[in-house]
C-alpha positions, 0 to 999 in steps of 0.5 A: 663204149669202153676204149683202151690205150687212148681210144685205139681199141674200142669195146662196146661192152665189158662183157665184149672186152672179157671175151677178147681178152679171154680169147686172144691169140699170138697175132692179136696180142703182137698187135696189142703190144704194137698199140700200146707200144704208140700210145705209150711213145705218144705220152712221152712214157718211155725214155729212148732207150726204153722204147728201142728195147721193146721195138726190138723185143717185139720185133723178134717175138714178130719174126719167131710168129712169122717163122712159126707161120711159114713151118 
């Protein structure tokens, strides 16, 4: 079994994997920023300022999907 960002997504096969990837869409890939995001601040990757920038980026490509939902 493959893992990613420290074991939060699990892929049985390779195969398994490039078919996610190739599919993924807008919300999955929120979410896998959102993931990498934790794995990141968990390995101590990121200064501060560095991580309240990509909260905030990721915050506003999360409102513009949920305005885009509500249209």
């Amino acid at each position: 079994m493959d893992t990613i960002f420290g074991g939060l997504v699990q892929f049985e096969s390779r195969e398994q994997f490039n078919n996610f990837v190739e599919t993924i869409n807008d919300e999955n890939a929120i979410k896998l920023i959102e993931m990498a995001l934790l794995f990141s601040l968990k390995n101590g990757l990121f200064s501060f300022e560095e991580s309240h920038i990509i909260y905030e980026c990721l915050n506003k490509l999360k409102s513009k999907q949920q305005d885009v939902k509500e249209n």
